[in-house]
Residue, then its C-alpha position, 0 to 999 in steps of 0.5 A: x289830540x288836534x295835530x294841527x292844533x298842539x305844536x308845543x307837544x311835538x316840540x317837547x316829544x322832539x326836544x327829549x327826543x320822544x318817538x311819536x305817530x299821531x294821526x292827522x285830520x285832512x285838510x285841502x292842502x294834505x289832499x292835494x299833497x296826495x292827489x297823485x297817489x291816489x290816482x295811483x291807487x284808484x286805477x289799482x282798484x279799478x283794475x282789481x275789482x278791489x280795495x286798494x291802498x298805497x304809501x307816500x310821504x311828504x314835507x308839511x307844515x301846519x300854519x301853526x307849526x314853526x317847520x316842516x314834519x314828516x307826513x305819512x300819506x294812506x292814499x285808500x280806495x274802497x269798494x263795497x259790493x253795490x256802492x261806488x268806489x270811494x276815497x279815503x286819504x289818511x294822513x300821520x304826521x311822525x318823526x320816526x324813519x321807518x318806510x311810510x307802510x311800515x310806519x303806518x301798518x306795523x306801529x299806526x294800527x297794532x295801537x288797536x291791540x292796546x286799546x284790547x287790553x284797556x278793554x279787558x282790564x275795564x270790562x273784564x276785571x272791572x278795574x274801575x270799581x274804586x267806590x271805597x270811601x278811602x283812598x288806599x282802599x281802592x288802591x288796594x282793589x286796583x292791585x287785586x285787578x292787576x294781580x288777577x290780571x297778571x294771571x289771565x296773562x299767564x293763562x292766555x300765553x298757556x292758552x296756544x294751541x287750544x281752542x281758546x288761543x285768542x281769547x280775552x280776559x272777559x272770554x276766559x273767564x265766562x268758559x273756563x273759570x265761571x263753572x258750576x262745581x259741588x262743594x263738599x265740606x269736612x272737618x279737615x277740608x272743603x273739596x270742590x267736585x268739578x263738572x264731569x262735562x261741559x262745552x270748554x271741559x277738553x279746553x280746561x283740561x289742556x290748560x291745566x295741565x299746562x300751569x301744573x295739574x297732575x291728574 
């Protein structure tokens, strides 16, 4: 969404009293609010041989906008071995009252943390195949990804402490579930012969004990 270019949206987010933090383009009016911030911040960086950043806010109103909004200004330098230092001013507009750093490091950017789940439900459970030719059919295929999931939650909490503790969906699956086993079957049970050994097998062994196996 183009900040600049929706002002109804935060007028209705404010109005039911919506707590928002969008990201705005940089314009000359938002880079010369955040000049002296980021002198600021490339004599830091000069100093320091390193990526610097420093938090400001200001007061602004896009052209649009019927009255000023809190701005959140990222003043950012980086430095790359072999290359000259360069600017990057980053700017949100929000209404939230937190300090500008706070705002911007712990709510702004943990929005990538989301994106991660989307990712593991489009590609790791593959969420989007919903080629039935009836409606409730597909329906019913999106809860089975849901529910499965739901259970991949349930491993990746029990997954602390082992070899697989940050591991997604798409990773669990491939090291712990997809496994070569010998089936064998009788008249009153089919048995499922686990390998003896493979990359993940002390992993495996730790997390299911962790959900319940006895032996």
């Amino acid at each position: 969404m183009g900040a600049s270019r929706r002002p109804t949206v935060f007028a209705f987010l404010e109005a039911e009293q919506v707590e928002y933090v969008v990201g705005m383009p940089s314009n000359t009016r938002l880079e010369k609010r955040a000049r002296r911030l980021m002198g600021k911040a490339r004599m830091r960086s000069k100093a320091t041989g390193r990526t610097e950043h420093l938090y400001g806010e200001t007061r602004y109103a896009a052209k649009t906008w019927k009255r000023k909004r809190r701005v959140i200004i990222k003043a950012e330098v980086v430095r790359h071995p072999g290359r000259d230092p360069k600017n990057n001013p980053r700017f949100l507009v929000t209404n939230l009252p937190h300090a500008p750093q706070t705002v911007y490091e712990e709510i702004y950017c943990r929005r990538g943390d989301v994106e991660n789940r989307l990712k593991e439900l489009h590609h790791g459970l593959e969420m989007d195949r919903t080629s039935c030719s009836r409606f409730l059919a597909n329906q019913f295929r999106v809860l089975l990804s849901l529910a499965a999931y739901m259970l991949f939650q349930e491993l990746q909490r029990r997954a602390r402490g082992t070899a697989c503790a940050d591991a997604q969906v798409t990773t669990l699956r491939e090291r712990l579930i997809k496994l070569a086993v010998w089936v064998e079957r009788s008249v009153r049970r089919i048995v499922l012969h686990l390998p003896a050994t493979f990359p993940w097998l002390r992993t495996w062994r730790q997390l299911a004990r962790a959900v319940g196996a006895t032996s």
